[in-house]
C-alpha positions as CSV (number, residue, x, y, z in Angstrom):
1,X,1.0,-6.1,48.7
2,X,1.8,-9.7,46.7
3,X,1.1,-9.1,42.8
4,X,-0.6,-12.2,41.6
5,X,-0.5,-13.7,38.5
6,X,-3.2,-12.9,35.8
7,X,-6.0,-16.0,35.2
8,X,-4.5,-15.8,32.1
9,X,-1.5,-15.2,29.8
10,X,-0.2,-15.0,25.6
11,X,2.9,-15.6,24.7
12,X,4.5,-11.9,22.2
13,X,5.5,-13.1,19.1
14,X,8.8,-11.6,17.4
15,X,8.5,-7.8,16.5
16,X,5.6,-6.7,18.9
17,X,5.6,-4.0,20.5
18,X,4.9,-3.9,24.4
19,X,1.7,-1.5,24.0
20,X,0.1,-4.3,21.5
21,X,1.3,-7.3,23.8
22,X,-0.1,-5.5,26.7
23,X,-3.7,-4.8,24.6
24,X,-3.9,-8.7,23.8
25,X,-2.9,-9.0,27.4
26,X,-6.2,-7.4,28.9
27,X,-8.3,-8.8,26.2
28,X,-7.8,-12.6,26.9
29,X,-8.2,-11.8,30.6
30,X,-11.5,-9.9,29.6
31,X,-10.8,-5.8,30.6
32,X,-9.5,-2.9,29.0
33,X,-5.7,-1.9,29.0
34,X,-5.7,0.8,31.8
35,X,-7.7,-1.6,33.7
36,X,-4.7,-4.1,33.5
37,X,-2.0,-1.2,34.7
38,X,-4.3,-0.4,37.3
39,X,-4.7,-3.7,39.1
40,X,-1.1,-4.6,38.4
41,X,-0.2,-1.2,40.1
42,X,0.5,0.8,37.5
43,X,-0.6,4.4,36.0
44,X,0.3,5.2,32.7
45,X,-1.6,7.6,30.6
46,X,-0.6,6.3,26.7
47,X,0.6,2.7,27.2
48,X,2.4,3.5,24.0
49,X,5.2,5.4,25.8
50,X,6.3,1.9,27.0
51,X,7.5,0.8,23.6
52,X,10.6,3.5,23.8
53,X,11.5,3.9,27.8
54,X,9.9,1.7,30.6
55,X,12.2,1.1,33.7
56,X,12.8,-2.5,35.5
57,X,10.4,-2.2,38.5
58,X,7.6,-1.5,35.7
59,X,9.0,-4.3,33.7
60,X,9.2,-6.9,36.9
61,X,5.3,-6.0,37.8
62,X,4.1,-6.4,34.1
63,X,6.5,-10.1,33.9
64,X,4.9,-11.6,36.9
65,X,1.5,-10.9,36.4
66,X,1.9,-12.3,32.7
67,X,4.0,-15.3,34.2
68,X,7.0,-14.2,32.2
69,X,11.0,-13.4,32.0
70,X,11.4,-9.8,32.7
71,X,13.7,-10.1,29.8
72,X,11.2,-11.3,27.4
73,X,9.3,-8.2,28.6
74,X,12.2,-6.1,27.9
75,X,12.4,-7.6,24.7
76,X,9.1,-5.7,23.5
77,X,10.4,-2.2,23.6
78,X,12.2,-0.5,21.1
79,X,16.2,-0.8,21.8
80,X,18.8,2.4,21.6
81,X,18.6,4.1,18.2
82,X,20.3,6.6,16.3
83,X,19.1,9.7,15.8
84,X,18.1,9.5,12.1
85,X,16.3,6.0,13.0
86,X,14.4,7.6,16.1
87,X,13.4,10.6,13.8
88,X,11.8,8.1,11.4
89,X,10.7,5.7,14.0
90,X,6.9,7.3,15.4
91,X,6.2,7.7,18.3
92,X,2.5,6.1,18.0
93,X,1.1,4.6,15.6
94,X,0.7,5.6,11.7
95,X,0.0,2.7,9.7
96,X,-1.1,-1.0,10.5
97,X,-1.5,-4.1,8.4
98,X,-4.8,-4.8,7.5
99,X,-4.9,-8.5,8.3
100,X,-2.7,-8.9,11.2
101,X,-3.6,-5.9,13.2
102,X,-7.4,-8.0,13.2
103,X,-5.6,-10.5,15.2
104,X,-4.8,-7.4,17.3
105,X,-1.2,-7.6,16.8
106,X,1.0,-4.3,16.6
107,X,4.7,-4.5,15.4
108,X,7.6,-2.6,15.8
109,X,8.4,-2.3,12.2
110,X,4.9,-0.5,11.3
111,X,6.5,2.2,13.2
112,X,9.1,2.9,11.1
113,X,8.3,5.7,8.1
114,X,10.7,2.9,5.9
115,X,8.1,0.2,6.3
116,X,5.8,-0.9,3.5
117,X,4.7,-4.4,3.3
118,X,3.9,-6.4,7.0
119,X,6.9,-8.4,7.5
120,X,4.6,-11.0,8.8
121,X,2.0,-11.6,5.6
122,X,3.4,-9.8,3.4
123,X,0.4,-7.4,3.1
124,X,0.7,-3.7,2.0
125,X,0.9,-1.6,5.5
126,X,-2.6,1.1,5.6
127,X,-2.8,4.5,6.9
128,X,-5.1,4.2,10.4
129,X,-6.1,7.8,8.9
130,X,-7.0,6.9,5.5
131,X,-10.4,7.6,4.8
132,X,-12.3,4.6,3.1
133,X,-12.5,5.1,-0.7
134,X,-10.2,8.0,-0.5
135,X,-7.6,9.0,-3.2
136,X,-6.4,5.8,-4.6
137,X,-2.4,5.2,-5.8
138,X,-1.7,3.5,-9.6
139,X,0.3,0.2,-9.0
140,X,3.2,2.8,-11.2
141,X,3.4,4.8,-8.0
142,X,3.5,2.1,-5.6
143,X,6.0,0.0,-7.1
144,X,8.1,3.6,-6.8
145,X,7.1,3.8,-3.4
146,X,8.0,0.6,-2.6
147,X,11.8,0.4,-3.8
148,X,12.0,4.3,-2.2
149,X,10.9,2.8,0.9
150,X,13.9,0.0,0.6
151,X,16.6,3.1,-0.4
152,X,15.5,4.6,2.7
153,X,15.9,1.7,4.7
154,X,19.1,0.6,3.0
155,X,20.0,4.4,4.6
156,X,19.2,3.8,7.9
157,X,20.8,0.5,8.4
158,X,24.0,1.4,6.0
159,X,24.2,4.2,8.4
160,X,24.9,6.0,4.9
161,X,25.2,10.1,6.0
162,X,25.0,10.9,1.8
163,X,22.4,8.6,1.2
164,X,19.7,9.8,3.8
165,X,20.8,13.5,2.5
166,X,19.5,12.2,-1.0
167,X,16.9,10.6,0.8
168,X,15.2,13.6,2.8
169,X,16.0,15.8,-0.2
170,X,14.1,13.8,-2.5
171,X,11.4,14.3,0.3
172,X,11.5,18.1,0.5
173,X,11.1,18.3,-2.9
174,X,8.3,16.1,-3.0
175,X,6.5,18.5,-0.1
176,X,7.1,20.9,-2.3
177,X,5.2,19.6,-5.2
178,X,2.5,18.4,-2.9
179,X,2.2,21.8,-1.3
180,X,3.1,20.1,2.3
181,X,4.8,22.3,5.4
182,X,5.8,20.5,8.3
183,X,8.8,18.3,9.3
184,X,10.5,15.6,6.6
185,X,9.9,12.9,9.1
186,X,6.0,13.7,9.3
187,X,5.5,13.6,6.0
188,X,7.2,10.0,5.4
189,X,4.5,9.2,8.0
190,X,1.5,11.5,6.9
191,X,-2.2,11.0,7.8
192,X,-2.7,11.3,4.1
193,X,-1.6,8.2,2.1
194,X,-1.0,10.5,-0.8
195,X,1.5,12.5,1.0
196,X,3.4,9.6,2.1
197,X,3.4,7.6,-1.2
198,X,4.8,10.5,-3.1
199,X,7.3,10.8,-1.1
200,X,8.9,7.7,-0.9
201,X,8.1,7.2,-4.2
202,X,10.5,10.8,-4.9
203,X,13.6,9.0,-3.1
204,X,13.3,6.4,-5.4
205,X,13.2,9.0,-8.6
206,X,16.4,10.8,-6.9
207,X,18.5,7.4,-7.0
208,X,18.8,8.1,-10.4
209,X,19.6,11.4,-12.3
210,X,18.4,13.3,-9.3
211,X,19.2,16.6,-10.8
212,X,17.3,16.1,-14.2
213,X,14.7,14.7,-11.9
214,X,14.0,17.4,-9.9
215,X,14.6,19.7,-13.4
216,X,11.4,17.8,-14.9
217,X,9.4,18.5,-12.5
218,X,10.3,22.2,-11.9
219,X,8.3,23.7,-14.6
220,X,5.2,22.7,-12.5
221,X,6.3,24.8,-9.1
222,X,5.1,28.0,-7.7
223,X,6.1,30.2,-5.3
224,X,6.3,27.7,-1.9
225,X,7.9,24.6,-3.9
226,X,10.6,26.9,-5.3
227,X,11.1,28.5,-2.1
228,X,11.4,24.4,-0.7
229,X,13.5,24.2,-3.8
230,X,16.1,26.8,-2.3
231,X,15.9,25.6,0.8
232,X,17.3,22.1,0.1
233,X,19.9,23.2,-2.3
234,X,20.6,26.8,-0.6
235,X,24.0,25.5,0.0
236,X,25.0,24.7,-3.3
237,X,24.2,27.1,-5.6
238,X,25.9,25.7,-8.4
239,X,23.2,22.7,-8.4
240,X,20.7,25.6,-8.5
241,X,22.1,27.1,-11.4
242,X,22.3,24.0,-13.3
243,X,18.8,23.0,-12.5
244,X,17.2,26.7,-13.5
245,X,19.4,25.7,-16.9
246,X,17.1,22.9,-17.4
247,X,14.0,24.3,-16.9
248,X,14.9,27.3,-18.9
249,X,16.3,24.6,-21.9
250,X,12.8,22.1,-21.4
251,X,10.5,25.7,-21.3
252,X,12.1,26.7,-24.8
253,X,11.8,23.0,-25.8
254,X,8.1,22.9,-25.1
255,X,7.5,26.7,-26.5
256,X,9.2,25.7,-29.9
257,X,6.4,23.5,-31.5
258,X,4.0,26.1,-30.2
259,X,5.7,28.9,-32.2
260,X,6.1,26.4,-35.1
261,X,2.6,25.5,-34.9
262,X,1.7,29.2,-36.1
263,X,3.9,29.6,-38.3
């Protein structure tokens, strides 16, 4: 059977991802997505799998019925990683930008748990979970967030072993004061905003005086964020000891004016 050419065809532009291409793909030419696959002789169930692994006999089908280089294709799918940057890297989508995404663009770097503003507008990146007039950030937080989301990225691409272990650190601890289980990686990319925010902003707050840092927010713990607390530092109990030092010398601190006070 000869594959023909769709009626119609769009050109990607730089950093989308196969999945969205292919979406925009079966709009112009007026069907849904599986619709496309189907008459093009393919069967996927999440077109989304695409963006990591699609082989060349997939890739040659999808190039001439959008009258395109096989190559350019190719070009659409996320390329080898390591493994820290395909732990961060989601598997579908998280977050979105506002404005583009109504053009129905998707982009490769809204994948990644290190991306915060669109790269094409500039535009703060959105939860696709976050509920309308949910819990709302202070610009304080965000501009934390923000620079934490840069360290992280700085991480990635530094391929910096010692700064990633600061990183996801910084992260545990912040699951711990948000009361979050689960996986490092899922919470840099968490349904709730929140969750995600607080997190990045925390690797930012560990660049600097990481230890006193995590000290001035101890006194707040309970019994799971301590337990996180151990968990992250279990190797090095020195750092504990130090830190439990702290919070022992701040509780005094803040029980002295109380005791004064009554005096």
């Amino acid at each position: 059977m000869t594959l023909r050419p769709l009626p119609k065809t769009v050109a990607p532009v730089p950093d989308e991802l196969l999945s969205g291409w292919l979406i925009r793909l079966a709009t112009i030419n007026y069907c849904e997505v599986d619709e496309l696959l189907a008459h093009i002789g393919i069967s996927v169930r999440h077109p989304a799998t695409f963006d990591f692994e699609v082989d060349m006999a997939t890739l040659e089908k999808i190039a001439i019925a959008a009258r395109l280089d096989p190559k350019t294709v190719g070009s659409l799918v996320f390329p080898p990683m390591s493994q820290a940057e395909a732990l961060l890297t989601a598997q579908f989508p998280f977050q979105s930008c506002p404005d583009c995404s109504r053009q129905g663009l998707a982009l490769r770097h809204w994948r990644r748990a290190w991306a915060f503003d669109c790269q094409i507008c500039g535009t703060r990146l959105l939860s696709i979970f976050a509920i309308p007039h949910g819990e709302l950030a202070s610009e304080k937080l965000l501009h934390r967030a923000r620079r934490g989301a840069g360290h992280l990225e700085l991480a990635i691409a530094s391929n910096s072993a010692a700064h990633l272990r600061r990183a996801m650190r910084a992260v545990t601890f912040a699951m711990a004061l948000k009361t979050v289980r689960g996986d490092k990686a899922f919470a840099l990319q968490h349904p709730r905003p929140g969750v995600r925010i607080f997190c990045l902003a925390a690797i930012d707050a560990a660049q600097a005086h990481p230890l006193i840092k995590a000290a001035m927010f101890s006194r707040s713990i309970d019994g799971f964020a301590r337990a996180a607390l151990l968990r992250t530092y279990g190797k090095e109990p020195r750092l504990l000891a130090a830190v439990d030092q702290i919070v022992k010398r701040n509780l005094r601190s803040a029980l002295l004016p109380e005791a004064e006070s009554h005096i």
